[in-house]
Residue frames as a rotation matrix with the C-alpha (Angstrom) as fourth column:
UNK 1
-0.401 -0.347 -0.848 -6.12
-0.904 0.003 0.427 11.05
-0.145 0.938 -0.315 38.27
UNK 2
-0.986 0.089 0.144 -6.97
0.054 0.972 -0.230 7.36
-0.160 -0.219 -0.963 39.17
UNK 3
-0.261 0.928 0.266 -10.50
0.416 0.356 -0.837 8.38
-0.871 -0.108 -0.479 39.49
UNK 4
0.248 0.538 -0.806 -11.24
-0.823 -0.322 -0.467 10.52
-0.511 0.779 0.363 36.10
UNK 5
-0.812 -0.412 -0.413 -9.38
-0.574 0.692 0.438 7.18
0.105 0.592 -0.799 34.69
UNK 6
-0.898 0.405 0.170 -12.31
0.035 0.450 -0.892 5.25
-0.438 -0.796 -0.418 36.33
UNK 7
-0.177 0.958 -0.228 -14.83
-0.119 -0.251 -0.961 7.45
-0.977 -0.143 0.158 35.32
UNK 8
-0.407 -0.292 -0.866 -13.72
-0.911 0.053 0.410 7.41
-0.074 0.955 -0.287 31.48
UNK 9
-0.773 -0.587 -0.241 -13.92
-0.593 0.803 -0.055 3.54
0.226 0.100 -0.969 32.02
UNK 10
-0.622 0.613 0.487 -17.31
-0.068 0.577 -0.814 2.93
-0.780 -0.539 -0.317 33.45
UNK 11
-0.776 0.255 0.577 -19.81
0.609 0.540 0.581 1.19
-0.164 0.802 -0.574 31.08
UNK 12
-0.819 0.566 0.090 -22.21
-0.495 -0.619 -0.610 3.54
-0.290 -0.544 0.787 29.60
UNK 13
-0.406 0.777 0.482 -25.92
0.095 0.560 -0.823 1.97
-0.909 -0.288 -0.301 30.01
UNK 14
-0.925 0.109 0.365 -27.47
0.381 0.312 0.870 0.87
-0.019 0.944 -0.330 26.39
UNK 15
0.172 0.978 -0.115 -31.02
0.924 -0.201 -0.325 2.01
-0.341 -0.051 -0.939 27.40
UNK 16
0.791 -0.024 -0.611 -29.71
-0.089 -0.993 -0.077 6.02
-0.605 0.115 -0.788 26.83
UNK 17
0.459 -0.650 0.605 -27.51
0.868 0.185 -0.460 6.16
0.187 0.737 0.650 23.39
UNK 18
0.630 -0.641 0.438 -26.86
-0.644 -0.747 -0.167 10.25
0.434 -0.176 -0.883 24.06
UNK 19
0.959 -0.284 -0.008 -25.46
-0.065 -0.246 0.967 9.14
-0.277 -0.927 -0.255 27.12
UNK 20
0.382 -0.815 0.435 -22.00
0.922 0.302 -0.244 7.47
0.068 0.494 0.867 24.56
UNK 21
0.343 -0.343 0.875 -21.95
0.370 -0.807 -0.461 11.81
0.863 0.482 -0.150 23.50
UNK 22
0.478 -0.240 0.845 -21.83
-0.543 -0.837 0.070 13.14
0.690 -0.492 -0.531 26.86
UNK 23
0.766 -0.394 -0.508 -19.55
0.580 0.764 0.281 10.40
0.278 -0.510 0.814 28.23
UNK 24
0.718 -0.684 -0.127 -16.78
-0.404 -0.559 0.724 12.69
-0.566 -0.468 -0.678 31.07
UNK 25
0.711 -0.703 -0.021 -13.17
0.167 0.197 -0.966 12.84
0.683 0.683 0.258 29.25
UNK 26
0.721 -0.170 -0.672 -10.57
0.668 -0.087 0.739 12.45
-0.184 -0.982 0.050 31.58
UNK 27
0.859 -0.402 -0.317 -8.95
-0.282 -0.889 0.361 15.58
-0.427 -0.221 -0.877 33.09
UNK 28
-0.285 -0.931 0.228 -5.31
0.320 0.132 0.938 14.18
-0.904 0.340 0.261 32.01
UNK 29
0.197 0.376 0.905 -6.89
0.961 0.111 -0.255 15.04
-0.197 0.920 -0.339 28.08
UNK 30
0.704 0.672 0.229 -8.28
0.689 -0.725 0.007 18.03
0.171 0.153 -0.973 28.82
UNK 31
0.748 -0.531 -0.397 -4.89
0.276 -0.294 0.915 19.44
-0.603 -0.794 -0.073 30.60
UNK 32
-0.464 -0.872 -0.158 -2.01
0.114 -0.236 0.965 18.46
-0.879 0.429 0.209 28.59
UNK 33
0.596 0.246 -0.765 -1.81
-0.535 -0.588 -0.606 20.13
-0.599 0.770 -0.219 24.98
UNK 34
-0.246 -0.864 -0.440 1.10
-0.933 0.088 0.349 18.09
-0.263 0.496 -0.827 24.16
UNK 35
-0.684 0.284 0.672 -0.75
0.181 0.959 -0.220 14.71
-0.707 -0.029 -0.707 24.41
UNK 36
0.576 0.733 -0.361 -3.70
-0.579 0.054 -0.814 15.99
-0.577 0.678 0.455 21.53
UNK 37
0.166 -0.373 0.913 -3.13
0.328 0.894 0.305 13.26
-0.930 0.249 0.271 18.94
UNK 38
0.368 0.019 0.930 -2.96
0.799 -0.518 -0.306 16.30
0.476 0.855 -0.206 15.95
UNK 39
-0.155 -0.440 -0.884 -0.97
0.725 -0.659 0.201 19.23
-0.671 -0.610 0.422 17.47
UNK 40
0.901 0.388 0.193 -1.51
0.353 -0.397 -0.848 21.85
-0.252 0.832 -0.494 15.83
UNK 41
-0.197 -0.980 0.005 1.57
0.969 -0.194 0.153 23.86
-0.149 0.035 0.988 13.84
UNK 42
0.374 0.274 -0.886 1.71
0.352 -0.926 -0.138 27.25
-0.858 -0.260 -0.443 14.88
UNK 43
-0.095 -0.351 -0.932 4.26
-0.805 -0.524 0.279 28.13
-0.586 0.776 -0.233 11.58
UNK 44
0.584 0.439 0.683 2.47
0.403 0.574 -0.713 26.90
-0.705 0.691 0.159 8.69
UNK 45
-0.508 -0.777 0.371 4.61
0.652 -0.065 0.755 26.73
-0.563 0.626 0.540 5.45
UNK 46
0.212 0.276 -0.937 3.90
-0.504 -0.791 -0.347 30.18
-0.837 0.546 -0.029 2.82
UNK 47
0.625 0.461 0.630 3.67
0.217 0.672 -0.708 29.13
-0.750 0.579 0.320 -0.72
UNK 48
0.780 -0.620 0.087 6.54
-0.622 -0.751 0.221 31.47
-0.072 -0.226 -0.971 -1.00
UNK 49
0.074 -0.757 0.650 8.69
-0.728 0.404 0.554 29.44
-0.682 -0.514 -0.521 1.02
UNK 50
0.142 -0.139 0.980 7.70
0.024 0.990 0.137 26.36
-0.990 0.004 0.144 -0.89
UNK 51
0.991 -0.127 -0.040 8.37
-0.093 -0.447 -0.890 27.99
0.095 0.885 -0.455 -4.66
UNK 52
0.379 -0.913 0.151 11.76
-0.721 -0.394 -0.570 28.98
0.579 0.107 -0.808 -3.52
UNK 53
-0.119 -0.627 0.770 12.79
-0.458 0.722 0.518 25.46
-0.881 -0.291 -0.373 -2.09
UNK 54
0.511 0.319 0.798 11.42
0.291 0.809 -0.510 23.86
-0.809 0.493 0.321 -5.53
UNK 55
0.823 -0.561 0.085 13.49
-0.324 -0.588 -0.741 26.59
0.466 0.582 -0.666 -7.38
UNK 56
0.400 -0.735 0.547 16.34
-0.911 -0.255 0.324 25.39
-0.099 -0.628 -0.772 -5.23
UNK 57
0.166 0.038 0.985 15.72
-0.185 0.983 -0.007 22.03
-0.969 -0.181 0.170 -5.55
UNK 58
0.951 0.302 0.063 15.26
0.097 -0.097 -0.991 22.33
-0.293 0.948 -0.122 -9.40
UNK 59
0.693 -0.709 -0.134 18.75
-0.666 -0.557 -0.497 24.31
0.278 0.434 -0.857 -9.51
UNK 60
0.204 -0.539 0.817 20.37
-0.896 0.234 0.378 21.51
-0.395 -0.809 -0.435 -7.49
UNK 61
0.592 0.293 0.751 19.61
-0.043 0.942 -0.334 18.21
-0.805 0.165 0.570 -9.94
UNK 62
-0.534 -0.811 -0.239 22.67
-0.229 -0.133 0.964 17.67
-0.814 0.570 -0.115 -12.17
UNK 63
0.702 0.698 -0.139 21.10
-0.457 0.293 -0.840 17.66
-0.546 0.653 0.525 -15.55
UNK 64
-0.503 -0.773 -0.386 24.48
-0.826 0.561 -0.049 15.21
0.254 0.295 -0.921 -16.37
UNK 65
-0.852 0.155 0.500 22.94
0.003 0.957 -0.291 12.58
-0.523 -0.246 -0.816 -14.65
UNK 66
0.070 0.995 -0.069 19.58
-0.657 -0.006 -0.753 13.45
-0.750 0.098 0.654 -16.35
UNK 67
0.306 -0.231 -0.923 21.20
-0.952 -0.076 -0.297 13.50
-0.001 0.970 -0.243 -19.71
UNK 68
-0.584 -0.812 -0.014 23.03
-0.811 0.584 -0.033 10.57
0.035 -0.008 -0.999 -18.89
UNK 69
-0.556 0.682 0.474 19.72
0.013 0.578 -0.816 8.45
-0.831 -0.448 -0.330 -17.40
UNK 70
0.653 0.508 -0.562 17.93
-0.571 -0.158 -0.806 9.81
-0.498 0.847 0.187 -21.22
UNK 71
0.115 -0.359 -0.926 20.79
-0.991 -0.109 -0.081 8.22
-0.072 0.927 -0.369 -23.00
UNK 72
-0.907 -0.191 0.375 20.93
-0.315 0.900 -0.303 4.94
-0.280 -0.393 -0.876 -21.25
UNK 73
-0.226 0.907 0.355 17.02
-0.048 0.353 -0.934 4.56
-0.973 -0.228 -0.036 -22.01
UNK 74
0.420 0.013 -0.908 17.43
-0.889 -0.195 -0.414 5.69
-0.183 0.981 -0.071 -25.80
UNK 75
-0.129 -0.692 -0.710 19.97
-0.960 0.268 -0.087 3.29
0.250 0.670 -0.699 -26.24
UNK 76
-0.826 0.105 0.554 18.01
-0.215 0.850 -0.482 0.62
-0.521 -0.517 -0.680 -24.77
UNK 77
0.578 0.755 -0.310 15.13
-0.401 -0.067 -0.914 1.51
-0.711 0.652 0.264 -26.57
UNK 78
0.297 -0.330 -0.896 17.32
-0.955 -0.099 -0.281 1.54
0.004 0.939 -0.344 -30.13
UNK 79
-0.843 -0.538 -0.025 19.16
-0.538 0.843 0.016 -2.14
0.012 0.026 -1.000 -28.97
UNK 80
-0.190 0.902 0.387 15.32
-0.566 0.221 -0.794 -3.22
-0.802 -0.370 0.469 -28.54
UNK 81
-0.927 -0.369 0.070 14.47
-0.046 0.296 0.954 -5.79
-0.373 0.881 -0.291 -31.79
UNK 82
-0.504 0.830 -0.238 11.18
0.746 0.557 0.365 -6.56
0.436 0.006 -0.900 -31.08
UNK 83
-0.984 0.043 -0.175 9.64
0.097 -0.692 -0.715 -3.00
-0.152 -0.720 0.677 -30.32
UNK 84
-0.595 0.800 0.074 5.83
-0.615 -0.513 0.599 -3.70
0.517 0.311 0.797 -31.38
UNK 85
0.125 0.497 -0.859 5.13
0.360 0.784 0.506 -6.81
0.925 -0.372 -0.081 -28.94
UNK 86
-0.846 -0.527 -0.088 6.95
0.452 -0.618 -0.643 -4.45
0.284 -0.583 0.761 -26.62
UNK 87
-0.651 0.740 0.170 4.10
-0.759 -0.623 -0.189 -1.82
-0.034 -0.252 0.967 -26.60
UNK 88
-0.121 0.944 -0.307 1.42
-0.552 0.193 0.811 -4.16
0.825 0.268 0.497 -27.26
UNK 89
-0.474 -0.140 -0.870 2.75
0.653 0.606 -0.453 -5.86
0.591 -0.783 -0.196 -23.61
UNK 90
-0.823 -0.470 -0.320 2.92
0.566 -0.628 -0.533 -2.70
0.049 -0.620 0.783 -22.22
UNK 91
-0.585 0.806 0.087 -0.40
-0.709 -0.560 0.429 -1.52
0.395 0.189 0.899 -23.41
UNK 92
0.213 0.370 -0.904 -2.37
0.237 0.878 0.415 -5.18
0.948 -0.303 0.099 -22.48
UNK 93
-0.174 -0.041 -0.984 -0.92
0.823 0.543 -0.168 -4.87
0.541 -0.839 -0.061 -18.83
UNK 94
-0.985 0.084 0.152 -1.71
-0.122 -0.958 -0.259 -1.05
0.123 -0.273 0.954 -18.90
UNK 95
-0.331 0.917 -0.222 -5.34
-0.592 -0.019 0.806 -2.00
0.735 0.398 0.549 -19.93
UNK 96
0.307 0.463 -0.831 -5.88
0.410 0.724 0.555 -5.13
0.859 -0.511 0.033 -17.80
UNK 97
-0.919 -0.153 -0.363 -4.38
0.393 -0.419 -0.819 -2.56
-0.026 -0.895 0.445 -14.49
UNK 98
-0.872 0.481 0.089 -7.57
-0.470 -0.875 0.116 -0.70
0.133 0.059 0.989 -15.72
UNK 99
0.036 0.713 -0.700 -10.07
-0.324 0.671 0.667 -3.37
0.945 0.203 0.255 -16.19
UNK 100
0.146 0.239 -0.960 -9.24
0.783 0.566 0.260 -4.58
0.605 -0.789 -0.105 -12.79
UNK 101
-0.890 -0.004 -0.457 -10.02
0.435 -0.310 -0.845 -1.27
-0.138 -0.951 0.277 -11.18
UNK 102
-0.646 0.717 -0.263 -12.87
-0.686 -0.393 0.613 -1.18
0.336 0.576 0.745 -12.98
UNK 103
0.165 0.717 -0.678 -14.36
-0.020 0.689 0.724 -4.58
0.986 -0.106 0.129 -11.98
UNK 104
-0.435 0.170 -0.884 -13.71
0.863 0.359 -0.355 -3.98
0.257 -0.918 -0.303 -7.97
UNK 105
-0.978 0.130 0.160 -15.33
-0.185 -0.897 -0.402 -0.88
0.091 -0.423 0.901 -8.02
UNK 106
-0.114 0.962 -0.247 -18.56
-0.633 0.121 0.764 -2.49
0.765 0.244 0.596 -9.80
UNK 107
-0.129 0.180 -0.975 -18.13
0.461 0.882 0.102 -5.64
0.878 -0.436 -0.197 -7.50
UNK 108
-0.942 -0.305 -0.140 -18.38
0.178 -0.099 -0.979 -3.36
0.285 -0.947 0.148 -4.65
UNK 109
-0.766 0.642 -0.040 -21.62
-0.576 -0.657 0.486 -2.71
0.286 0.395 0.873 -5.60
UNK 110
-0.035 0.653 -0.757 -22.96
-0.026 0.756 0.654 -6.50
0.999 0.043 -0.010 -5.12
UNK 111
0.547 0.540 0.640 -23.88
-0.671 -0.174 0.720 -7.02
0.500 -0.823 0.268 -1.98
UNK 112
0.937 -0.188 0.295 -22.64
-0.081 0.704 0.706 -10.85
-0.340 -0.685 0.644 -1.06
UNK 113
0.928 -0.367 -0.066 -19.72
0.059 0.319 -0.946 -10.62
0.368 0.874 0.317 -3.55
UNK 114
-0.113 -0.970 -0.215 -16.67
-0.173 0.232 -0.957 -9.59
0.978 -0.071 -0.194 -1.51
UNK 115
0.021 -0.413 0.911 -17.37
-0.931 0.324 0.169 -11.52
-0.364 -0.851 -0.377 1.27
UNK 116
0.939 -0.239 0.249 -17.45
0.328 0.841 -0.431 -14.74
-0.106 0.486 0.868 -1.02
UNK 117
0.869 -0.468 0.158 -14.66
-0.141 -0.542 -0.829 -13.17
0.474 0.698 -0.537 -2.64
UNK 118
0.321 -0.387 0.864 -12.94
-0.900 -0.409 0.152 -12.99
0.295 -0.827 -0.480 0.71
UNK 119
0.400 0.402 0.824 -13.88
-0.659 0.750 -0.046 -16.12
-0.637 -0.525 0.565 1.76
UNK 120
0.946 -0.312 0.087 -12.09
0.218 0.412 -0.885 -17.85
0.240 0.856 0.458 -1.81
UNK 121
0.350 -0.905 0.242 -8.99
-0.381 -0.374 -0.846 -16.14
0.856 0.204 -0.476 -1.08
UNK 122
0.175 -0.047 0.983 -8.94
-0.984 0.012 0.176 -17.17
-0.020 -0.999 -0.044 2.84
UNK 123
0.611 0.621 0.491 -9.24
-0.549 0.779 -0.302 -20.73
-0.570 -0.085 0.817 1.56
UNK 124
0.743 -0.668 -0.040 -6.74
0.023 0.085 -0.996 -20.55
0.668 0.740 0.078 -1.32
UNK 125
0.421 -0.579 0.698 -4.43
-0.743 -0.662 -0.102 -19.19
0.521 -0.475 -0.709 1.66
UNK 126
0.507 0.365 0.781 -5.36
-0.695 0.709 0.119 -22.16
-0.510 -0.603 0.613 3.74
UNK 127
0.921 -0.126 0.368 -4.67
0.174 0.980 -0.098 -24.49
-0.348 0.154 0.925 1.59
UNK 128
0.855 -0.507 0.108 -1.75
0.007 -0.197 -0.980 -23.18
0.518 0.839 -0.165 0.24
UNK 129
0.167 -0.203 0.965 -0.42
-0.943 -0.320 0.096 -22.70
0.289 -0.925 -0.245 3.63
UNK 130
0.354 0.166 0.921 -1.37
-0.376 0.926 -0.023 -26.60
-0.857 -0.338 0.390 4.79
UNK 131
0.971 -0.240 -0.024 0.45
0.063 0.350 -0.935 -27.93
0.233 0.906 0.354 0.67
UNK 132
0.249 -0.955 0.159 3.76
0.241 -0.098 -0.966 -25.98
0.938 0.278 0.206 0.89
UNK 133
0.275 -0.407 0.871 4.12
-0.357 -0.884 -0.301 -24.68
0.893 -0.228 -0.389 3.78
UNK 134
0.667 0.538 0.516 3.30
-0.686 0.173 0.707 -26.76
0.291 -0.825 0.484 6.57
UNK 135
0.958 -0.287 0.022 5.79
0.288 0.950 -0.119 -29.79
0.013 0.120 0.993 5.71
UNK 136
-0.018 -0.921 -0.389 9.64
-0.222 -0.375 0.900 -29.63
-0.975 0.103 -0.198 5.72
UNK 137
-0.312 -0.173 0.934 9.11
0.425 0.854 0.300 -31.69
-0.850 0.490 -0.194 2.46
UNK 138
0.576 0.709 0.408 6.65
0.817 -0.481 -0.318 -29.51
-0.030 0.517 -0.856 0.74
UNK 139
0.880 0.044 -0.474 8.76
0.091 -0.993 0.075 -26.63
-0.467 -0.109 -0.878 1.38
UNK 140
-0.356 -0.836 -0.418 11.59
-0.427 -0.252 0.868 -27.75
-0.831 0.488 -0.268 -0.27
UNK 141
-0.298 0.408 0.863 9.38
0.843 0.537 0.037 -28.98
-0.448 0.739 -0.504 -3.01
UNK 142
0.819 0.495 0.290 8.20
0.571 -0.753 -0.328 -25.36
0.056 0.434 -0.899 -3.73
UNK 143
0.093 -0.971 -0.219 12.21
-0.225 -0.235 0.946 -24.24
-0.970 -0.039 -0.241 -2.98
UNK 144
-0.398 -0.348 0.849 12.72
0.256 0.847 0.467 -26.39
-0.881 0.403 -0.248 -6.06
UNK 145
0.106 0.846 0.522 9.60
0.934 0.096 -0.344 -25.70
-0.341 0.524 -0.780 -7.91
UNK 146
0.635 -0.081 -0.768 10.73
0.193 -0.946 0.259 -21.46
-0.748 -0.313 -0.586 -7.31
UNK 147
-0.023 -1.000 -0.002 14.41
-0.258 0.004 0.966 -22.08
-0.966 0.023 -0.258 -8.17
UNK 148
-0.361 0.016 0.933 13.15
0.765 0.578 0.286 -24.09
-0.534 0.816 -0.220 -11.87
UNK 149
0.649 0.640 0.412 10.79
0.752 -0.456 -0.476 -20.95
-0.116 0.619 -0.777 -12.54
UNK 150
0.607 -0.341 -0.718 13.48
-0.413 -0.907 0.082 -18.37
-0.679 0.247 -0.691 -11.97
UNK 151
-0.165 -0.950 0.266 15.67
0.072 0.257 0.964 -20.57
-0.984 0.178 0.026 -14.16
UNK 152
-0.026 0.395 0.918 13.20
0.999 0.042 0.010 -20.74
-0.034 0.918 -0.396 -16.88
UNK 153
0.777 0.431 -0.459 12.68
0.502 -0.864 0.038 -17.14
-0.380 -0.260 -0.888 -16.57
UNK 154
0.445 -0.798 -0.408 16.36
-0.612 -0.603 0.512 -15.64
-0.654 0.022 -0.756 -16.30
UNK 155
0.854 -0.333 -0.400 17.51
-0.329 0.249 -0.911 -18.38
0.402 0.910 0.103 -19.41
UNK 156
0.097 -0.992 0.079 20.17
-0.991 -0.104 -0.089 -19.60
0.097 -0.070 -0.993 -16.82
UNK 157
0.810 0.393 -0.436 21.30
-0.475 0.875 -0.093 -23.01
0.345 0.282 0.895 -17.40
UNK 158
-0.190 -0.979 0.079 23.30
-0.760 0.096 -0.643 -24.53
0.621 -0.182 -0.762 -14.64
């Protein structure tokens, strides 16, 4: 066993690329079935099987709690005052999710761009890292700084 480990392990020589393809797998591999890193499954599910758990499942969901979860959202919807800045959030952050898989697909396209990219963020990290983080002082300065935004945020004034 010691030695197919060995042989697995010796370097193979750069002068002969095949040689990487027809590198020896050791015998422990080749043996046990239980060690493959994808087993196969001998009883594959029947589309059958999986109808009549989703028909099961289906029959199982209290449509009380649906009903109940539809009326809670209506009546949030109806207590709503402001229900056109509403959508026009909700559309803006729907759009700008799109726009920004739209511009890293093109950017993948430039060549040097995301490793600059990379390289901006690694830096931002850095420093951000070596500002708040690094100090006892700094960290309760951004404690502080946290604690003011959730106050401004949540409208709580204590």
């Amino acid at each position: 066993m010691l030695a197919a480990a060995a042989a697995a392990l010796r370097p193979v020589p750069l002068r002969r690329p095949g040689a990487l393809l027809r590198a020896p797998v050791p015998r422990s591999l080749l043996d046990s079935r239980g060690a493959a890193p994808f087993p196969r499954r001998t009883a594959s599910l029947k589309i059958s099987q999986l109808q009549l758990t989703a028909a099961r499942f289906s029959k199982e969901s209290d449509s009380a709690e649906d009903d109940e979860l539809l009326s809670e959202l209506r009546e949030k919807w109806d207590a709503m005052e402001n229900k056109p800045s509403l959508l026009l959030y909700g559309g803006g952050a729907i759009f700008a999710l799109w726009i920004s898989f739209v511009v890293v697909r093109a950017l993948d396209s430039v060549p040097l761009l995301p490793g600059l990219l990379e390289l901006v963020g690694l830096g931002y990290s850095g420093w951000f890292v070596y500002r708040y983080l690094l100090f006892q002082e700094n960290r309760k300065e951004l404690a502080n700084n946290f604690d003011a935004l959730k106050k401004r945020i949540t409208g709580d004034d204590e």
